[in-house]
C-alpha positions as CSV (number, residue, x, y, z in Angstrom):
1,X,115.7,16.8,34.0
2,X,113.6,13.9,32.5
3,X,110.7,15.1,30.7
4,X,107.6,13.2,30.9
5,X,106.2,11.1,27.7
6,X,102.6,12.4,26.9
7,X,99.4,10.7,25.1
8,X,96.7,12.3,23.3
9,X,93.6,11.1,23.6
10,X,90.3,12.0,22.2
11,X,87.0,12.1,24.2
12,X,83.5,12.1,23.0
13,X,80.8,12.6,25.2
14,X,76.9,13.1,26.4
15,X,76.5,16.7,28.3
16,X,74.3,14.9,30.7
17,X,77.9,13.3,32.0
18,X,80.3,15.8,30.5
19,X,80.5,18.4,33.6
20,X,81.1,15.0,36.1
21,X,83.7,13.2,33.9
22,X,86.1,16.3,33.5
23,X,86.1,17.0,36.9
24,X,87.2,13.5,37.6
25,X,89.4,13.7,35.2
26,X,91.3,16.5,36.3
27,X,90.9,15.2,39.6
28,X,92.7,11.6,38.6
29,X,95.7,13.4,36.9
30,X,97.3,16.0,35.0
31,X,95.8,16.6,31.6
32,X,95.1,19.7,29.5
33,X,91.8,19.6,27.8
34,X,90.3,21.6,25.3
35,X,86.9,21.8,23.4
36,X,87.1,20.4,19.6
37,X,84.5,22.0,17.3
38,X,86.2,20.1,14.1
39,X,85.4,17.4,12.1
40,X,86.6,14.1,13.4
41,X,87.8,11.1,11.0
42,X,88.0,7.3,11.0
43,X,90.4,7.2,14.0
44,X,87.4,7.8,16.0
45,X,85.7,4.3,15.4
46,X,82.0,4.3,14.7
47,X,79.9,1.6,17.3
48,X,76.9,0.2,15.5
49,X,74.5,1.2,17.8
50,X,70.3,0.7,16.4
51,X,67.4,2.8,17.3
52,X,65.3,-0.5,18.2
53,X,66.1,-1.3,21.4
54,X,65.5,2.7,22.1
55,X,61.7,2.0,20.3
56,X,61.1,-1.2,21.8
57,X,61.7,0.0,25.9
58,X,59.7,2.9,24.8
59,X,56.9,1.3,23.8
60,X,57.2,-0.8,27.1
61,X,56.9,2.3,28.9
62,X,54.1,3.3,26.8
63,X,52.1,0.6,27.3
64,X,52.9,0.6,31.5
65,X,51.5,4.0,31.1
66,X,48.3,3.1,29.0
67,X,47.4,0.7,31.8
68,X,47.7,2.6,34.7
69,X,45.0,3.3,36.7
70,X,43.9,6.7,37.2
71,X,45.2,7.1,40.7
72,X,48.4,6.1,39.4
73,X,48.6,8.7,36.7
74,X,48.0,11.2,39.5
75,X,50.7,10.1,41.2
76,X,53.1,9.6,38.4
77,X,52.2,13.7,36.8
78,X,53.3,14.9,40.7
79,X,56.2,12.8,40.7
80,X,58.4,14.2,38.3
81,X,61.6,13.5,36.7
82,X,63.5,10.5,38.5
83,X,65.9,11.1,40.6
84,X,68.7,8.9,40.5
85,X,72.9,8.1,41.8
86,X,75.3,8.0,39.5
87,X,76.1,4.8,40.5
88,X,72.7,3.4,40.2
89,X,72.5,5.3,36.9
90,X,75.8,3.2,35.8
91,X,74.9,0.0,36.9
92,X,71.4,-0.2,34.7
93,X,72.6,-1.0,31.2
94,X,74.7,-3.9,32.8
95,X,70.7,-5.6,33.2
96,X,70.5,-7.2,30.1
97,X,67.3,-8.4,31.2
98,X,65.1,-5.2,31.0
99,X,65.4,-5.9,27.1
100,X,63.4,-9.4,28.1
101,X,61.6,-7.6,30.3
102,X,60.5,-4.7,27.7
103,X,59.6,-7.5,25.3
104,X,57.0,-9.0,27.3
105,X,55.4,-6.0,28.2
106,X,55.0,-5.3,24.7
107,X,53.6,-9.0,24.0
108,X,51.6,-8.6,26.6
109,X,49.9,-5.2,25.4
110,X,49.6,-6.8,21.9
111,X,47.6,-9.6,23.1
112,X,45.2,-7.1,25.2
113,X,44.5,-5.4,21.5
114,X,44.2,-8.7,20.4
115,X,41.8,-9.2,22.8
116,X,39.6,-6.0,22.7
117,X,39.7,-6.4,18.3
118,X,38.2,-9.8,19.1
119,X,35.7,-8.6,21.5
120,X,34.9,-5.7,19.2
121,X,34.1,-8.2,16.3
122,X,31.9,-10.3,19.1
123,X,29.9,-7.7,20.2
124,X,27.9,-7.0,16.8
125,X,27.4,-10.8,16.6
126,X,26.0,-11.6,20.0
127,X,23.3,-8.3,19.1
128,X,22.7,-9.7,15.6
129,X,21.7,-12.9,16.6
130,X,20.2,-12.1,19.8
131,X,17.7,-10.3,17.5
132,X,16.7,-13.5,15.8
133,X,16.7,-15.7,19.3
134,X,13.1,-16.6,18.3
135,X,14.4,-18.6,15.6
136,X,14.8,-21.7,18.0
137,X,16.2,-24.5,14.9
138,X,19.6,-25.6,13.2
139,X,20.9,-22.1,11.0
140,X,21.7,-24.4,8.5
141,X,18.4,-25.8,7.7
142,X,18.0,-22.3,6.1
143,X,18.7,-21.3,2.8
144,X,18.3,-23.4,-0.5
145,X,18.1,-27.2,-0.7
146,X,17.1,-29.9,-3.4
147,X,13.6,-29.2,-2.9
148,X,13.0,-25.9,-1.0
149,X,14.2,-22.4,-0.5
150,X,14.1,-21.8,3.6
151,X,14.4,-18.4,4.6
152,X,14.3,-16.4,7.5
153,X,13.4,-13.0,7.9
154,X,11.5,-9.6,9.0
155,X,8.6,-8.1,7.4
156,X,7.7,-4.2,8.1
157,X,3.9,-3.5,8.4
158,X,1.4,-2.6,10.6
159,X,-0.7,-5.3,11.9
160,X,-3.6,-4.6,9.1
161,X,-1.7,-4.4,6.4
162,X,0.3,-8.0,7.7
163,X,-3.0,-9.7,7.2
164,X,-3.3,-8.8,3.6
165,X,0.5,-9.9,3.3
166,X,0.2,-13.0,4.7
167,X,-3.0,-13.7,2.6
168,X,-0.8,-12.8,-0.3
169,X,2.1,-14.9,0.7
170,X,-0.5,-18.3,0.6
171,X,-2.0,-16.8,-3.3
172,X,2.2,-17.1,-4.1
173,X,2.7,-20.4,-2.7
174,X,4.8,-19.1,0.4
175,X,4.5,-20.7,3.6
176,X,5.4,-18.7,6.6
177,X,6.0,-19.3,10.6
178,X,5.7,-16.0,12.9
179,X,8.3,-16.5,15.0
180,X,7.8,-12.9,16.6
181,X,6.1,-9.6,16.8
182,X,7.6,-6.0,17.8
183,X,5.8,-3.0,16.9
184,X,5.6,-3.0,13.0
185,X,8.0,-5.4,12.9
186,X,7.4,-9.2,12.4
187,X,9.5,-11.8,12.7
188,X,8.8,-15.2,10.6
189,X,10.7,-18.5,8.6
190,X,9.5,-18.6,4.8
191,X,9.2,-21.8,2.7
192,X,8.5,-22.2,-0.8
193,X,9.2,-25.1,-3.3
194,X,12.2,-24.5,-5.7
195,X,9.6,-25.0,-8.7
196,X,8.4,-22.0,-7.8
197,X,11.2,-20.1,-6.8
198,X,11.4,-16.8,-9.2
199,X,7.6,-16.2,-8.4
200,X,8.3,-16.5,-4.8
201,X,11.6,-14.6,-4.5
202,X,9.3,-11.7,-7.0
203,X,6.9,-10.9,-4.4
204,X,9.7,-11.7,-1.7
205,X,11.2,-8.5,-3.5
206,X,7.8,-6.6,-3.7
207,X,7.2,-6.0,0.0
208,X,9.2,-4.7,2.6
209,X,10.9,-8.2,3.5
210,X,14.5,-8.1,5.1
211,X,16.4,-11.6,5.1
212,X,18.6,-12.3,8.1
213,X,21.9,-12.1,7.3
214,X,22.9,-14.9,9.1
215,X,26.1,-17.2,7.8
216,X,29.2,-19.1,8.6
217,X,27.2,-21.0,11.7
218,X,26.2,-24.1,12.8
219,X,23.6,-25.5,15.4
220,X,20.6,-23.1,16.7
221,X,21.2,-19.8,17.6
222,X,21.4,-20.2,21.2
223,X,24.0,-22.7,21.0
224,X,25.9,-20.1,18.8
225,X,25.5,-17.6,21.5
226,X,26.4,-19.3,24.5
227,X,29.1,-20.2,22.4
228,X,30.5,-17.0,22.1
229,X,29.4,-15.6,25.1
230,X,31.5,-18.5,26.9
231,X,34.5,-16.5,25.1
232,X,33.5,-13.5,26.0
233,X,34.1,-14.6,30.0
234,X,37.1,-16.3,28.3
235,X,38.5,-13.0,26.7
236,X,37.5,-10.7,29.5
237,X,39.5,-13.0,32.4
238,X,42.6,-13.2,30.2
239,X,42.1,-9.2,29.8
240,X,41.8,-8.8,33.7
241,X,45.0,-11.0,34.2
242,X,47.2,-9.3,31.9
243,X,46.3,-5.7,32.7
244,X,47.3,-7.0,36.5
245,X,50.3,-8.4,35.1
246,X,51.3,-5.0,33.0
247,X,51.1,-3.2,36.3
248,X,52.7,-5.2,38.5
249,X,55.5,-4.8,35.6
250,X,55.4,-1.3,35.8
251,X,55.4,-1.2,39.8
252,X,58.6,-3.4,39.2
253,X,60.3,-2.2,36.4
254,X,59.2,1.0,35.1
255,X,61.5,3.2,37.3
256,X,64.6,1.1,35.6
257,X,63.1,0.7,32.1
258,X,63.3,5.0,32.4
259,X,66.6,5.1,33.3
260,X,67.9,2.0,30.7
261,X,65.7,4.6,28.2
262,X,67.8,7.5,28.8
263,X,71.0,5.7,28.4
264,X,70.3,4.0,25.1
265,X,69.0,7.5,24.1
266,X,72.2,9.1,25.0
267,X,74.1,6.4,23.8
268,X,72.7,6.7,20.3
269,X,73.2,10.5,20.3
270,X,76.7,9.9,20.8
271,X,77.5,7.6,18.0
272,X,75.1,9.8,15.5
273,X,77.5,12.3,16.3
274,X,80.6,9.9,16.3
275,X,79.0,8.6,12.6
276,X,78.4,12.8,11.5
277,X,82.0,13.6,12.5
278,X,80.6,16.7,14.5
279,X,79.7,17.4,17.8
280,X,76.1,18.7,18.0
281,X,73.8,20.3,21.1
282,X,73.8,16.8,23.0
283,X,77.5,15.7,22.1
284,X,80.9,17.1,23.1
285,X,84.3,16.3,21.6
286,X,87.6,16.6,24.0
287,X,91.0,16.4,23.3
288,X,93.1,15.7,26.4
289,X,97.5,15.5,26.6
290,X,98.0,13.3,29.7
291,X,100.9,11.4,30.9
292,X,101.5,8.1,29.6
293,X,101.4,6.8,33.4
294,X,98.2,8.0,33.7
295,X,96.8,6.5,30.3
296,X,95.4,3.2,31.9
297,X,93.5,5.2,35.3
298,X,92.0,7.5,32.8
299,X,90.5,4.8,30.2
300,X,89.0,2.7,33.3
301,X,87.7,6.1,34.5
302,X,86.0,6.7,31.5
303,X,84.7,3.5,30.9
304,X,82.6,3.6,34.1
305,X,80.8,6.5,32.3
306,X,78.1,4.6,30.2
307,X,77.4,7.6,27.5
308,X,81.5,8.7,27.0
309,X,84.1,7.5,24.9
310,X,87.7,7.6,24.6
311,X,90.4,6.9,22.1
312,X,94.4,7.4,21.9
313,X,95.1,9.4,18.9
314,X,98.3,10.2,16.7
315,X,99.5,13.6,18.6
């Protein structure tokens, strides 16, 4: 009687396909399988497998999530875990183009930051010189030039005490402008000839006189904010359109990007464990005696599982 040739073959693989692929491999063909709890060596060949694609579709789903509408997030906390075939499960990693996909998500959620850090930084200026709108000539006019010092700023007083200021301001050779008044608060452009400068800038220092901190433009102030208030509408259109954009993303993609998530995380898990040389909570090692004839249907079976592995090894 002819006795059958036999292979040995070694079989790594994620629990979350390990009950399903040994039942269809015992279904396929005649094998004996056992658990291995050793340590395996170099005949198991370690796949380079990274962590970034794993990061990167994760921060894709991160960001789908960040821009969700509350209803949504309603919706998506009742929902639960995805349900899913195996054969749609299977098919996912063969989309190569969720890694595109996942990428401009991400571009698109760093240009929203973008966005909202440049409209933070906006926000501050538009107040600033909103505050000194009164002010109705060229911002670079003020400041020092070959003859005179131009300055513009506020002076705290009450209104009595302003009229002793201002009469001290002509005795020190100061010519002033009220631009405008609020409360205690007056708002005026200062001129004084250079030659007297360090008298000037004394009593400047001697009374409760604030300079406007205002650099780095150009024109009159109301051509600097409708300047930036034009970018403002700029900014906050280009927000609208790609916050629309991130959820019709999500509404497209984020049910696949879940599932292409779960298999590069169980794909990494198995090659940590390949790379450790021990199986671990998440990872089981097989050995399996099969029939030669039966060598090629079992490495095809396997290979339609997208988180198992399978090599012939010396019996």
């Amino acid at each position: 009687m002819a006795v059958a040739k036999l292979s040995k073959l070694f079989i790594v693989t994620h629990n979350s396909e390990t009950g399903t692929l040994l039942k269809k491999i015992q279904r396929y063909a005649q094998v004996e399988i056992r658990p291995y709890s050793g340590k395996i060596g170099e005949e198991i060949p370690a796949v380079d497998v990274s962590a970034d694609n794993n990061l990167k579709v994760k921060k894709a789903l991160d960001i789908i999530n960040d821009f969700k509408d509350r209803e949504m997030k309603k919706l998506a906390s009742r929902a639960g875990r995805i349900i899913v075939s195996r054969d749609r499960y299977d098919k996912i990693p063969e989309k190569r183009e969720l890694e595109d996909i996942a990428e401009n998500i991400i571009d698109m959620g760093k240009e929203v930051q973008n966005i909202d850090a440049r409209m933070a930084d906006a926000i501050p200026k538009i107040n600033h010189l909103k505050i000194w709108s009164c002010y109705r000539y060229n911002l670079e006019d003020i400041g020092s030039g070959d003859v005179f010092t131009i300055r513009l700023g506020l002076i705290k007083s009450s209104r009595p005490d302003f009229e002793q200021i201002a009469h001290d301001l002509d005795d020190n050779k100061i010519s002033f402008e009220v631009l405008s008044e609020e409360g205690d608060i007056t708002y005026a452009i200062l001129a004084y000839h250079n030659d007297y400068r360090k008298e000037a800038e004394e009593f400047l220092g001697s009374i409760a006189f604030e300079a406007a901190e205002i650099t780095g433009y150009k024109g009159t102030i109301s051509q600097n904010l409708d300047s930036i208030e034009k970018n403002m509408r700029f900014y906050r259109e280009r927000k609208e359109n790609l916050v629309k954009s991130i959820r019709e993303a999500g509404g497209l993609y984020e049910e696949e990007l879940t599932i292409y998530l779960d298999y590069l995380d169980n794909s990494l898990e198995v090659e940590q464990a390949v790379r450790s040389g021990f199986s671990t909570e998440s990872v089981s090692f097989y050995t399996a005696w099969i029939k030669e004839k039966d060598k090629e249907n079992i490495f095809l079976l396997i290979g339609r599982f997208s988180a198992s592995r399978v090599v012939e090894i010396a019996p």
